[in-house]
N, C-alpha and C positions, 0 to 999 in steps of 0.2 A: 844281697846288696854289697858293691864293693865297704871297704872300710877306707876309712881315708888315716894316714897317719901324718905324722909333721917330721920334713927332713929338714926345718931350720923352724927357727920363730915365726917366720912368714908365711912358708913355703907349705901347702897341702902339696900331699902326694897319693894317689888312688891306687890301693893293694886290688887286685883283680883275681878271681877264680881261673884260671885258663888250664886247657888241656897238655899235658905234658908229654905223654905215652899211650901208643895205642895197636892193640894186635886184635885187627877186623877179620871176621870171617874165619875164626879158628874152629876146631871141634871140638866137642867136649867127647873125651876117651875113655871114663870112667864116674861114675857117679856113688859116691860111698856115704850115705847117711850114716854110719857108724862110725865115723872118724869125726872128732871134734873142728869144727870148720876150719875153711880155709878154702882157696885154693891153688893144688899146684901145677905149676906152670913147668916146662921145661928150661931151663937154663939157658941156652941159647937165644929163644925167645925174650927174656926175661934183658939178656943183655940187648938184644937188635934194638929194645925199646926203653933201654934204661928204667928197668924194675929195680927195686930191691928187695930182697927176701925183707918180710913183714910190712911191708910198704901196703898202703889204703890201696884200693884198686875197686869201681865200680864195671862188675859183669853184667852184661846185657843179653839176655838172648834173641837173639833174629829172628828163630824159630818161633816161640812162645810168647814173646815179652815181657814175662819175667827180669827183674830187675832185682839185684842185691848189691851190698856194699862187703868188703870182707877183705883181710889180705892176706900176702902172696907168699906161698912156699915155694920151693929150689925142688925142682924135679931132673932127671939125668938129662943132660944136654943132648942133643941129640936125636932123643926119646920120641919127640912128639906129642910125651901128654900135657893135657888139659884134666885135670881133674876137681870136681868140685867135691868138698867133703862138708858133712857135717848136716845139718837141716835144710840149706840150701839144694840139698840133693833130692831131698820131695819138689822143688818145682824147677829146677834144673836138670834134663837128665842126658845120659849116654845118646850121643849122635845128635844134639842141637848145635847149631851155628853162634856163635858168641860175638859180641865186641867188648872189650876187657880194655878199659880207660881208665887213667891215672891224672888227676889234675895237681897242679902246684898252684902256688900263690904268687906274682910278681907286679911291680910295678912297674915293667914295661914288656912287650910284645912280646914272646920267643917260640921257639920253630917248633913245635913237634914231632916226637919221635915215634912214626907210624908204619905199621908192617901189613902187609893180606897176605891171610894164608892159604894156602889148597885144603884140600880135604884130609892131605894126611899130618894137617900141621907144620907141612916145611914154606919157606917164606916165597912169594911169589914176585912180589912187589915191597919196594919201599919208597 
């Protein structure tokens, strides 16, 4: 449910959930239950959709649907990985399709910053 907060004595104002960021159709590159969770993302990625290292991030798989919450490491630009670590890696694995979504909170509309990728993780569409 939104929240509602007060921008004067009078005035409600309605904080909303909405989507911020989003890298649809990525792949997952690596799947490591023995690393304390997380997942990392390549850098470049990270910037096309205004990530921040440690920033909340809900992964979705396409493949399985499989759903977690968890955030985001800095992986080499460039690179192309996706990697999920930590227990998330028992129902997320190597070679499922993702959507990797970031919401903010605002009191008014704003754009999102949305990427598709191909299969090797480079950007296709924005």
């Amino acid at each position: 449910m939104p929240a509602l907060i007060y921008a004067n004595s009078r005035e409600k104002v309605m904080i909303r959930s909405l989507l911020k960021s989003k890298i649809h159709r990525c792949v997952v590159t690596e799947a490591n239950a023995n690393y304390e969770g997380s997942i990392t993302i390549a850098e470049d990625l990270m910037l096309a959709v205004d990530l921040w290292e440690g920033e909340k991030v809900l992964v979705s798989s396409v493949t399985s649907g499989s759903r977690i919450e968890t955030y985001v490491q800095k992986g080499p630009a460039g690179s192309g990985v996706i990697i999920i670590n930590g227990g998330a890696a028992n129902l997320i694995h190597r070679g499922e399709i993702l959507s990797i979504m970031c919401f903010t909170q605002s009191a008014t509309p704003i754009v999102p910053k949305r990427v598709v990728c191909d299969s090797q993780n480079n950007i296709i569409r924005r």
